[in-house]
N, C-alpha and C positions, 0 to 999 in steps of 0.2 A: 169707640170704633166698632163700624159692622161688623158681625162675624167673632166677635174676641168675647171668652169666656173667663172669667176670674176661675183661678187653680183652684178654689176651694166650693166650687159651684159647680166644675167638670171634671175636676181631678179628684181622686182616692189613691192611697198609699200605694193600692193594688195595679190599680191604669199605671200611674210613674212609676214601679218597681219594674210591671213588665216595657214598659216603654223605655226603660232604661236595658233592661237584658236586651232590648233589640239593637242597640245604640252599640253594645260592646259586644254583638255579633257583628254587626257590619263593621266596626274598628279591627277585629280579630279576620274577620275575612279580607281587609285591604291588607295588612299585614300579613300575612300569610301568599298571598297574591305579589303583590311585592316581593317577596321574599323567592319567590319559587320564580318569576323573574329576570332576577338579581342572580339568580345558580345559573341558570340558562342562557345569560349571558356574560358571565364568566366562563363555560365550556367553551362557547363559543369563541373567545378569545384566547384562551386559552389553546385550543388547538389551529387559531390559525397565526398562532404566536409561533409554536410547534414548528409551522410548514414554512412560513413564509421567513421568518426575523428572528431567529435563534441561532447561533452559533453552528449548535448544528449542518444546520437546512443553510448556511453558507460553506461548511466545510465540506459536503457530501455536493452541492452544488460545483464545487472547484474540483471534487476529486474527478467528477462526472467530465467536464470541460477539459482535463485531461485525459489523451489520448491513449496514452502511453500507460496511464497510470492502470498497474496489474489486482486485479480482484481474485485472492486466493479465498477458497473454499473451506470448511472450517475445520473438515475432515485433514484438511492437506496443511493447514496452517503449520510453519516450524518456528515461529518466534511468537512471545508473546505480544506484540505491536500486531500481529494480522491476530490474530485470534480478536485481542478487542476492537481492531477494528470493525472485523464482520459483526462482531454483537454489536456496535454501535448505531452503526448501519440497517439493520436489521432492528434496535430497540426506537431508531427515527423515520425508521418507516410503520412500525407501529402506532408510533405516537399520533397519527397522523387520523388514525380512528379512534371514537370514542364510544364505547358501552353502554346503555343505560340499562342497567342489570332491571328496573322497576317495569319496563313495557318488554326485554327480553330483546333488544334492536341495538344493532353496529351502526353510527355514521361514521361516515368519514369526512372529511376534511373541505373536500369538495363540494360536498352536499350540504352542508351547514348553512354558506349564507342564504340557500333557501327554505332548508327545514328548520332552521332554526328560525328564521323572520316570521315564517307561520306560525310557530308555536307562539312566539312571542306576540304574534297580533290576536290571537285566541286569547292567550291571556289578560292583554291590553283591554279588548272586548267586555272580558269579564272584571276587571279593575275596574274600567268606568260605570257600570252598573254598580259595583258593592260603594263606590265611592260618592254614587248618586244616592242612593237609600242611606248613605250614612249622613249625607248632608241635610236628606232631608228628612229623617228620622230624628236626627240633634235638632237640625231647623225649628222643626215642626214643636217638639217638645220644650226647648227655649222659647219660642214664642207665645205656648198657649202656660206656661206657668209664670211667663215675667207679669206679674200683676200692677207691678208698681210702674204704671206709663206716667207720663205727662199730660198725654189727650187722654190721659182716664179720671184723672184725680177731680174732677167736674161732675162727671158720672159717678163716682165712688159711693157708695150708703155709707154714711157717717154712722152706722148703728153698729158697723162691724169693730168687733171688738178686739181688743190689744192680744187677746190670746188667740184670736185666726189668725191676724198679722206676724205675729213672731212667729207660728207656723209654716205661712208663707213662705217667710224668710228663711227660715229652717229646711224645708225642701230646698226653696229654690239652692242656699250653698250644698246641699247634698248633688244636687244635680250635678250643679256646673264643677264642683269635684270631682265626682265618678266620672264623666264625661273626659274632662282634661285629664285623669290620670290615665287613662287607657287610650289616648289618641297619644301616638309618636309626634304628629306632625305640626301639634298645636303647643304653641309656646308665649306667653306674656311676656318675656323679656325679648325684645329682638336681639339679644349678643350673645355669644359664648361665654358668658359671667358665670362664674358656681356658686353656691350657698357653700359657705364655710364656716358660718356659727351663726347660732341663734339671733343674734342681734340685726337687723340690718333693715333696709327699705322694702317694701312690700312691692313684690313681682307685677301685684297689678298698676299699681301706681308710679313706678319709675319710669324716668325718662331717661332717652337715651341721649347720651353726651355727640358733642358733634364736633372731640379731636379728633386726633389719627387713628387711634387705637380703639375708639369706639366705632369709628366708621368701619374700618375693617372687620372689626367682630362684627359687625351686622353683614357685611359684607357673605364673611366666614358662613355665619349662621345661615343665611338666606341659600348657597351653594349647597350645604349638606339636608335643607331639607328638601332641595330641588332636583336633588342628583339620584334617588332611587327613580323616580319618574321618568327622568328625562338619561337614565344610563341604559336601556335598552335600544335604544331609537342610537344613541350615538356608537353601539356598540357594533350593530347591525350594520349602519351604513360602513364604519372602519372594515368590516372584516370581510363585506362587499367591495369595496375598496383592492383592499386586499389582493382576493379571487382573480378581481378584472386586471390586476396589474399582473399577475400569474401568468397569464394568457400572452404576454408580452414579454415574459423574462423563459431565458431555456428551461427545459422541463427535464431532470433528470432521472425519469420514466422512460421518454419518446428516444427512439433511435438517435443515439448522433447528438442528447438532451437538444433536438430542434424547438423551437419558437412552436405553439399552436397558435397564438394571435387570433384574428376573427373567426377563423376559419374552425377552429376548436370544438368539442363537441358541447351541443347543450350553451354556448354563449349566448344566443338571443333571447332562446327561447329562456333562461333562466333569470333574463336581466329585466322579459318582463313579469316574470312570476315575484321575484323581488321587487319590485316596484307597484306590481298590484296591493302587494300585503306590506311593505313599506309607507305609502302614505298611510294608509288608514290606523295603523300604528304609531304614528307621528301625531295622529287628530288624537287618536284616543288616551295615548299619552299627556296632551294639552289638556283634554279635556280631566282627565282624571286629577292631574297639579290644581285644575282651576278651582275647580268641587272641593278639593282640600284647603285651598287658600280662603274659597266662601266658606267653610266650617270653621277655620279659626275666625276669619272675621268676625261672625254672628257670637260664637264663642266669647272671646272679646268683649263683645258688646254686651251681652248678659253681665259677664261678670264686672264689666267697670260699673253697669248701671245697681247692679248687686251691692258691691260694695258703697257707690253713694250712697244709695238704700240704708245700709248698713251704720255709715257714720252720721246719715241725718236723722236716724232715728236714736243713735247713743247722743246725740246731742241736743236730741227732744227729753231725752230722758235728765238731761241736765239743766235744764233748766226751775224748772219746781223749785231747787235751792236757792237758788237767788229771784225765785218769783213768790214767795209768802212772803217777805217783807213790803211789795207791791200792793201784793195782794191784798193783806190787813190794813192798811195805808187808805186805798181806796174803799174800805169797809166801813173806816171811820170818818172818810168826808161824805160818805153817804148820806143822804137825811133818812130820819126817821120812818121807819113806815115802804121805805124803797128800796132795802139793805141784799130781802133774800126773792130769788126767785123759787116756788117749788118745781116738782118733777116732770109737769108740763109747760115750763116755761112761764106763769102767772104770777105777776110780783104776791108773796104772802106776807099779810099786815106783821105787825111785833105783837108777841101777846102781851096786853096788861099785866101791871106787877100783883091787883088783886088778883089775880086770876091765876098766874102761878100759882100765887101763895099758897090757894085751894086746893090746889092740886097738891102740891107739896104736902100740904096739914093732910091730904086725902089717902097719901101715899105712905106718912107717918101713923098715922090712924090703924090702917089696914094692915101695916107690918103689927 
């Protein structure tokens, strides 16, 4: 194949060592990306869990919608029942904003499904990028050390010797180890199955069962590695969602808790600030799951062709024992004279028995 270098022709310990540090910098950077997220979209839920759909924010909602119902001060409270109410009151309109003590900034509640969609497409941004170098930094290095092709073994130099090959071999499972332990999102088994002793089927080699219970673990498994990706995107539209339903239920801020409805401040203009940073957040999202799925696939494929690797050449090595008896068999229907080849390939004649002999007397002589 144009282009494609045998590992032990373009590769040194030193190139794969650091080709490998760069493989678990971009693993460590989607992780970490991911992660950060995954928190920011839990605030965000979080507090418009708060506003909207909490016990709370329906009972301060009722007490609003009644007319009648008296608001004593906390100075004037004479029972314990208004005391905590006012603190209740007061700890759920708090709740309503959130801190980030790290940039030193209050949102609040209202401001989320915008600041928050932003932050979250910034992020996004950056997840498909680390997730792009990681696929193609694995890519790249799985590719130029799998030595052992199909379209190669034609091309191959038959001079290369059994101790480059098990070197080879040697890297290549160093690779595809380091690699798979440090990627979260790459897995050989498709189910929920755990190792629970030594004994068992080898992860690359099992297949998956197609009862009930196997389909569902694949099911299972396919959701939980799908769901850090694709939880900001569905978190974001919910708690936009949310907002705009806001806008349409009494407000027990506004005089009277009236309806803001369209009229409301900041509703157009915020629905299209959300939706500018909503799609593109939605793509990069797809796009970041996609990069992950192409890195196990290739993954994958290294290591099942590894491991054939692996068992055709312990099965090369097993043959020798049951091939001397062959071997001597055809030795001896040889004829005379056509038995040996030397080290260029040239049949060499038998020597005469005088002619040992001479040697031998020559050999005994000289001792």
């Amino acid at each position: 194949m144009i282009g494609h270098l045998d590992d032990w022709i373009a590769e040194t310990s030193d190139s794969i060592s650091a080709r490998l540090e760069g493989a678990r910098e971009a693993q460590r950077q989607t992780r970490f990306t991911l992660g950060m997220m995954a928190v920011i979209s839990m605030m965000m839920l979080i507090l418009s869990y708060n506003a909207y759909l909490s016990f709370d924010s329906k009972w301060i909602l009722s007490r609003a919608l009644q007319r009648d119902s008296p608001i004593v001060s906390a100075d004037r409270a004479e029972t314990v029942a208004d005391l905590l109410t006012n603190q209740a009151i007061q700890d759920w309109a708090s709740s309503r904003n959130a801190t980030i003590e790290l940039l030193g900034i209050r949102v609040s509640v209202d401001d989320v499904p915008v600041l928050g969609t932003i932050s979250l497409f910034v992020f996004s941004l950056w997840l498909l990028l680390v997730t792009r170098r990681e696929n193609h930094t694995v890519g790249s290095l799985l590719r130029d050390t799998d030595t052992s092709r199909d379209d190669d073994e034609s091309d191959r130099d038959p001079a290369v010797s059994e101790r480059q090959i098990a070197y080879s071999n040697g890297q290549r499972w160093l690779i595809f180890h380091t690699i798979a332990a440090n990627n979260l999102f790459v897995t050989f088994d498709r189910s929920m199955s755990r190792i629970q002793s030594l004994r068992g089927a080898n992860r690359l080699l099992s297949t998956s069962t197609k009862s009930m219970k196997g389909i569902s673990s694949r099911l299972a498994l396919t959701f939980a590695r799908g769901f850090f990706f694709w939880f900001p995107v569905v978190v974001s539209a919910f708690v936009f969602y949310l907002d705009r339903r806001s806008y349409f239920q009494p407000d027990p801020f506004a005089p009277r808790s009236a309806i803001p409805g369209t009229s409301g401040p900041f509703f157009f203009e915020s629905m299209v600030v959300f939706f500018a940073c909503w799609i593109p957040l939605f793509l990069c999202c797809h796009g970041s799951a996609r990069n992950s799925r192409a890195t196990d696939n290739v993954l994958r494929d290294y290591g099942m062709r590894l491991q054939a690797d692996l068992l055709r050449r312990e099965s090369a090595r097993t043959l020798p024992a049951g091939g001397d008896n062959a071997s001597r068999e055809a030795q001896q229907a040889t004829p005379p004279g056509r038995g040996r080849k030397g080290s260029d390939g040239i049949p060499e004649d038998p020597i005469p028995e005088e002619i040992q002999g001479r040697h031998s007397a020559r050999g005994t002589s000289a001792h």
